[in-house]
C-alpha positions as CSV (number, residue, x, y, z in Angstrom):
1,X,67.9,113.7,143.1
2,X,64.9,112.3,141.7
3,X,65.3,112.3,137.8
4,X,62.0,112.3,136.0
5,X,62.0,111.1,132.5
6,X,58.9,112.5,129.9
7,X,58.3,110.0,127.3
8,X,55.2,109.3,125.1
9,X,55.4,113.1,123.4
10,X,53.6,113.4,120.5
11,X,54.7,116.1,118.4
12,X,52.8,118.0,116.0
13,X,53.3,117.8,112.3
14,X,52.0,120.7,110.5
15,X,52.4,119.7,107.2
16,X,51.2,122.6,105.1
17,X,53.4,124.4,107.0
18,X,56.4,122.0,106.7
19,X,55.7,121.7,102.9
20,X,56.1,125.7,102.6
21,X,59.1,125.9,105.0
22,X,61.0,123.2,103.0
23,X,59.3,124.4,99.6
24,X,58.1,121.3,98.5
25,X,55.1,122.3,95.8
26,X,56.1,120.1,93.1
27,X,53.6,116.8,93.4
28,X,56.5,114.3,93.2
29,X,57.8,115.8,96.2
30,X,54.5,116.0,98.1
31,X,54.1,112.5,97.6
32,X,57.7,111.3,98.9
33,X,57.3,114.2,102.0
34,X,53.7,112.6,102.8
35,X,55.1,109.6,103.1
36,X,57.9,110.6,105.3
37,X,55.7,112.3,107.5
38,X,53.6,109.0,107.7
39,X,56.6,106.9,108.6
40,X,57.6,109.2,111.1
41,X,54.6,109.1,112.5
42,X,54.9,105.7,113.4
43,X,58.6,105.8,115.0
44,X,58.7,109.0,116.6
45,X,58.9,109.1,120.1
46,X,61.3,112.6,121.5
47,X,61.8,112.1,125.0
48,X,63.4,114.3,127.9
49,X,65.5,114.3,131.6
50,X,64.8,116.6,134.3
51,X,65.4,117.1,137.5
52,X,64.4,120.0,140.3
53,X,67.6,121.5,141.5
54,X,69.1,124.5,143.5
55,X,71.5,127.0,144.0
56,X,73.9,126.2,146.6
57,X,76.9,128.2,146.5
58,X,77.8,131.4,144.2
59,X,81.5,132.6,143.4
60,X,82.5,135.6,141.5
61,X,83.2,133.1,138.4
62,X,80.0,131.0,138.6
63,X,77.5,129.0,140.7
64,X,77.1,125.5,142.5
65,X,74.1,124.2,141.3
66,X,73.3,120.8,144.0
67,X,77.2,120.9,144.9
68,X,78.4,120.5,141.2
69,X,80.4,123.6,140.2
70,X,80.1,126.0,136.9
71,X,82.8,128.4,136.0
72,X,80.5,130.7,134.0
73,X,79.9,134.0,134.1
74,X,76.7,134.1,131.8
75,X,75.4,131.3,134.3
76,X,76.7,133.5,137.6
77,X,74.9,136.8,136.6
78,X,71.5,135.0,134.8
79,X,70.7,133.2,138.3
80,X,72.1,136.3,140.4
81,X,68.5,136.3,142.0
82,X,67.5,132.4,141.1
83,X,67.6,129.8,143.4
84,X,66.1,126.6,141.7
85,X,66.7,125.5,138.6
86,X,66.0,122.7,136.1
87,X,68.4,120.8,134.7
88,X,67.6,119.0,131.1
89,X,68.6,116.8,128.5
90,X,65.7,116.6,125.4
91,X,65.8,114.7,122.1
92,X,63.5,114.2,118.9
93,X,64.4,110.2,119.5
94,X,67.1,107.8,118.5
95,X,64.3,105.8,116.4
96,X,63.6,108.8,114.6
97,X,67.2,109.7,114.4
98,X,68.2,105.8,113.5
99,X,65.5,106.6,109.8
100,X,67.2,109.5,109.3
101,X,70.5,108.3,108.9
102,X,69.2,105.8,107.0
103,X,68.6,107.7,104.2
104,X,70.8,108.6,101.2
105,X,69.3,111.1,99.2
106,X,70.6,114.5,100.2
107,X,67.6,116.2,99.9
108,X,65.6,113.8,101.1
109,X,68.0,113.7,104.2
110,X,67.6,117.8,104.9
111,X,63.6,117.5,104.9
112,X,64.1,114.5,107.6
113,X,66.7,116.8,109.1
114,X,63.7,119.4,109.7
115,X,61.1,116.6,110.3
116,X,63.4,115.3,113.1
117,X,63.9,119.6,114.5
118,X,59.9,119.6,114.5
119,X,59.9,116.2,117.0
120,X,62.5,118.0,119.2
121,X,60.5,121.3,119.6
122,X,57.7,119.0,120.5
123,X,60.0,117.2,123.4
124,X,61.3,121.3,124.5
125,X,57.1,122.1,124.2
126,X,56.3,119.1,126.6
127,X,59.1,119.9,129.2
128,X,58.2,123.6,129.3
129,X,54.2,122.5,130.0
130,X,55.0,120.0,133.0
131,X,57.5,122.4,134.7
132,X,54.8,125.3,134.3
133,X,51.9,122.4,135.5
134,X,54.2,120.6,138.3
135,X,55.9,123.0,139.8
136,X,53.8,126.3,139.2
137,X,56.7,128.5,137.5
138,X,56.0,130.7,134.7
139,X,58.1,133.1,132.5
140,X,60.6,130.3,132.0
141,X,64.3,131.2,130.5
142,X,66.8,128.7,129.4
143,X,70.5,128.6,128.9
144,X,72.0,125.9,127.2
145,X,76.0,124.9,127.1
146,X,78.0,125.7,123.9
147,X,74.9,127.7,122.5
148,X,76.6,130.7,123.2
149,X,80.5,131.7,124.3
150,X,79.2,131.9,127.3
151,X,78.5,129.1,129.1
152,X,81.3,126.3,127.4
153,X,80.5,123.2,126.0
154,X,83.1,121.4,127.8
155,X,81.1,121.8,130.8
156,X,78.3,120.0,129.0
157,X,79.5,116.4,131.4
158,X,79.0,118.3,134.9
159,X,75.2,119.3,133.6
160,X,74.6,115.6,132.9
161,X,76.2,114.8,136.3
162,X,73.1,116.7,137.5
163,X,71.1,114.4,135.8
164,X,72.7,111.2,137.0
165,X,74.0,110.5,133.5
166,X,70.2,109.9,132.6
167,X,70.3,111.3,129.5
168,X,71.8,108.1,128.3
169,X,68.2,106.4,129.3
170,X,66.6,109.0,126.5
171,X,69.2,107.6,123.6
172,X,71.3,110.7,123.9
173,X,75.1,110.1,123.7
174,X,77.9,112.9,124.2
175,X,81.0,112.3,121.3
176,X,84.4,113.7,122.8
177,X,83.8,116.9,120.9
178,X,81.0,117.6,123.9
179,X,78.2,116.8,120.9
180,X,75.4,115.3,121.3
181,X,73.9,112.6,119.4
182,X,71.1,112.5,117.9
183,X,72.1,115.9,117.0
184,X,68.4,117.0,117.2
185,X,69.0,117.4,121.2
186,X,69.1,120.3,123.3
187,X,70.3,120.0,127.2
188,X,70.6,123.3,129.1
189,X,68.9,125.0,132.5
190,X,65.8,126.4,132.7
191,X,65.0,128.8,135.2
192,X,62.3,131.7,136.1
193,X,63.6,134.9,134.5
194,X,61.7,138.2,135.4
195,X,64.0,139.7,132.5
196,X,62.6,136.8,129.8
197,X,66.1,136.2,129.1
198,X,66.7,134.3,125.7
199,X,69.7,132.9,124.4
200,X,68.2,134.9,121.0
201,X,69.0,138.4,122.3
202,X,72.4,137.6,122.5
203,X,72.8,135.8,119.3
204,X,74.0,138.4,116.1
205,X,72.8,135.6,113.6
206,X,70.0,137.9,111.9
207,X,68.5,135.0,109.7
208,X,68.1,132.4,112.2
209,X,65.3,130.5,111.5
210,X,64.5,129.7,115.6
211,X,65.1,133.0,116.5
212,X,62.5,134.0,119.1
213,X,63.8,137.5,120.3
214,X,65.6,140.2,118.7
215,X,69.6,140.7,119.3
216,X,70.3,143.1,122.2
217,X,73.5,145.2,121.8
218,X,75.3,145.1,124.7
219,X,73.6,142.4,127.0
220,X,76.2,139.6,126.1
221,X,79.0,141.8,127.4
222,X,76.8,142.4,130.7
223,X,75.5,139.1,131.1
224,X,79.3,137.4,130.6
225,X,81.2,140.6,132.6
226,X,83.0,138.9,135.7
């Protein structure tokens, strides 16, 4: 397969809309959280793997996605009437990530937490545009291992086998708990959904602060049904 890598994202800061998120107002605070974001600046660089794959066998407890098998029902009945898919690995950066972890101060360390979610969005944001661009497909859904009880985590090694183990290029490394690290990365499939399907509708967390879609009674048992 022919792996593409996306590098050279530049993410957007919205600062005013950081600052309220995080609730910095006092002018202490401003100061330090300007300066973050000016630091940042200067070492962040999110990056993502992709590749085009396809459907090549389906079973009644999964799919073959380019010969590499997935036991998974949410995966078997989302690409029921799917044939290609994109396989992915994103991050917000291992030099972003390396600042983070170099800071002490807990507070401090949950506003470069957020800065570093902000950088990742940014990598997600640049893969969505150049699938949409490159390959023409709208309406894009994503699933994403050990997001949900659906599709396990420990299956997170066979998705990077459909990268070729190229996520390692981007900085990303996978612990023996199936995490990755930085933790500010996100690997799943994305695929063209005439449903819109969302990992969000079948999530029952009601103050989730990425929550795109609202919670859907009843689709989680459908979509994971063998």
């Amino acid at each position: 397969m022919n792996i593409k890598i996306i590098d050279g994202i530049k993410p957007r800061f919205n600062e005013t809309a950081m600052k309220n998120r995080l609730r910095i107002t006092e002018p202490d605070d401003i100061e330090i959280f300007d300066e973050m974001i000016e630091t940042a600046m200067k070492s962040v660089r999110p990056k993502v793997a992709f590749c085009e794959a396809y459907i090549t066998g389906r079973y009644d407890d999964g799919v073959e996605v380019n010969g590499r098998r997935f036991k998974c029902n949410l995966m078997k009945n989302n690409l029921a009437e799917v044939n290609r898919v994109f396989p992915f690995a994103a991050t917000c950066g291992r030099e972003l990530y390396d600042w983070a972890k170099s800071i002490d101060d807990i507070f401090i360390a949950y506003w470069a937490d957020h800065i570093m979610e902000v950088a990742l969005r940014g990598a997600i944001a640049g893969l969505y545009d150049t699938i949409m661009k490159r390959y023409g497909v709208s309406k894009l859904s994503s699933m994403n291992p050990g997001s949900l009880e659906g599709w396990p985590i420990e299956q997170q090694p066979s998705l990077f086998e459909l990268l070729e183990n190229k996520q390692k290029e981007i900085g990303i490394e996978l612990t023996e708990s199936f995490l990755m690290v930085p933790q500010k990365s996100v690997s799943g499939l994305l695929f063209k959904s005439k449903s819109g399907y969302t990992n969000c509708k079948l999530c029952e967390m009601t103050n989730c602060p990425s929550r795109r879609d609202p919670f859907e009674p009843g689709l989680r048992e459908k979509l994971t049904e063998a």
